[in-house]
FILUMDO-667644 format. One line per 5 residues: number of its first residue (from 1); their letters; for each residue x negated, y negated, z negated of N, C-alpha, C. Coordinates in steps of 0.001 Angstrom, whole numbers. Each point is the difference from the previous one (the first is absolute). Layout:
BEGIN
NUM	A	X:Y:Z:X:Y:Z:X:Y:Z | ...
This chain:
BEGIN
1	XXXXX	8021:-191499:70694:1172:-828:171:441:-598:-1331 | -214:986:-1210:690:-847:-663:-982:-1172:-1172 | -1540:564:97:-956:-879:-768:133:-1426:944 | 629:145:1571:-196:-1405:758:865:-1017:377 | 1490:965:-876:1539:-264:-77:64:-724:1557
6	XXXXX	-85:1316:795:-139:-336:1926:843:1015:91 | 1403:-154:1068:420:1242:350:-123:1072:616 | -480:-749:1612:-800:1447:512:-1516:-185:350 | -703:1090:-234:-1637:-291:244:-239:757:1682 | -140:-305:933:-506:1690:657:-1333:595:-436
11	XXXXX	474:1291:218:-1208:976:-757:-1466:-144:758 | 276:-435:1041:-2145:-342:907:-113:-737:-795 | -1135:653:-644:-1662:-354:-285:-494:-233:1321 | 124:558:503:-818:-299:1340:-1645:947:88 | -773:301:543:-1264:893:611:-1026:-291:-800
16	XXXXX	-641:1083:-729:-1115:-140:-182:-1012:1027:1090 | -1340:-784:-229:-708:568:1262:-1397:-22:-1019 | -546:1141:-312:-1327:-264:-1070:-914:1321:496 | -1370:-433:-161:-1377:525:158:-810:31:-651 | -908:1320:-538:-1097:-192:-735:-1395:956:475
21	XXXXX	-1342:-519:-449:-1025:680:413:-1188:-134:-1403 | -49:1528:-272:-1112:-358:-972:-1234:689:502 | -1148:-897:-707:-1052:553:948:-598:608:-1392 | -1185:792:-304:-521:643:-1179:-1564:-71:1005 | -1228:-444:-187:-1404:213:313:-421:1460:-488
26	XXXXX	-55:192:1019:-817:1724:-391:754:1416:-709 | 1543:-560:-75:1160:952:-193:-436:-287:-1586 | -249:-871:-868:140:272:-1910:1011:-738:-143 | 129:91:-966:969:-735:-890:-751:-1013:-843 | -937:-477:-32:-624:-1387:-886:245:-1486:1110
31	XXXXX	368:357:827:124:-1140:1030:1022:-119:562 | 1278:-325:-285:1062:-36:749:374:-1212:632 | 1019:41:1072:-130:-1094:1041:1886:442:541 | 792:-1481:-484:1344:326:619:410:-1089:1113 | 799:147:1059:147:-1071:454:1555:-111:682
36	XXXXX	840:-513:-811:1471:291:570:298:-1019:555 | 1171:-306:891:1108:-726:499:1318:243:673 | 609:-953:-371:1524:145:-150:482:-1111:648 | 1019:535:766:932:-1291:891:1241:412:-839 | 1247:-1207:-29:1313:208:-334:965:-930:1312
41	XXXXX	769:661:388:574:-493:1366:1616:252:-615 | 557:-1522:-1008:927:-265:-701:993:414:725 | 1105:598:-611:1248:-166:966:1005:-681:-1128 | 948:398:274:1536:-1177:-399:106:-260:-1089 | -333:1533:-1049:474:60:-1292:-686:-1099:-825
46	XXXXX	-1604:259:456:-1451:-309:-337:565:-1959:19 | 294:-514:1430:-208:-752:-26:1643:-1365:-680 | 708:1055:-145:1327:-655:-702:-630:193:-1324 | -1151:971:-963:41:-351:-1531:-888:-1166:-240 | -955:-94:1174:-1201:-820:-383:-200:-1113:1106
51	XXXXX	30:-875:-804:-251:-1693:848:-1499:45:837 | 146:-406:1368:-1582:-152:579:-20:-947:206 | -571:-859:-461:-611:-1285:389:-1137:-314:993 | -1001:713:-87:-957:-135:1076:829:340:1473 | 1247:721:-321:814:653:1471:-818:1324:877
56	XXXXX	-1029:361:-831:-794:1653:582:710:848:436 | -478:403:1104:1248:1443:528:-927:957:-643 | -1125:596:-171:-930:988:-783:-275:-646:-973 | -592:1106:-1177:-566:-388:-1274:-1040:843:-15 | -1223:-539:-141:-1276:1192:121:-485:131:-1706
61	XXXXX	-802:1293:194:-1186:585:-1166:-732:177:329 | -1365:-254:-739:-1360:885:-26:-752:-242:-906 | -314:1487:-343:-745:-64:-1285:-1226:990:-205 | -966:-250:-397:-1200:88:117:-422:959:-1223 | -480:948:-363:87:542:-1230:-1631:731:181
66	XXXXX	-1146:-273:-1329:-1163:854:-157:-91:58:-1557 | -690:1796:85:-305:375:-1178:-991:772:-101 | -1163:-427:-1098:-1342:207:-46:24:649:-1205 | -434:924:-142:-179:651:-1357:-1257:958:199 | -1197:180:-1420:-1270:530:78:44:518:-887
């Protein structure tokens, strides 16, 4: 409130909803394999600090993560 000199904010953030799966070949550790995603399902607070222009009711993630080491 006061870095946005706004009087009242409501406190929703609103839902996060997130998933991950790592896979490993043959159970080692030289091959790793991540694969997350994340929904955000804004509510009031979320959407009174930050301007949407595209007008999205969700905001998605996914991110892809490998690590090879010998």
């Amino acid at each position: 409130k006061a870095l946005r000199s706004e009087g009242t904010i409501p406190r929703t953030i609103g839902w996060d909803l997130s998933a991950a799966a790592i896979y490993r070949p043959k159970a080692i550790q030289n091959v790793v394999f991540r694969l997350s995603g994340a929904v955000l399902d804004p509510g009031k607070g979320f959407r009174d600090l930050f301007t949407n222009a595209g007008r999205r009711d969700r905001y998605y993630s996914l991110l892809l993560n490998g690590i090879l080491s010998f």
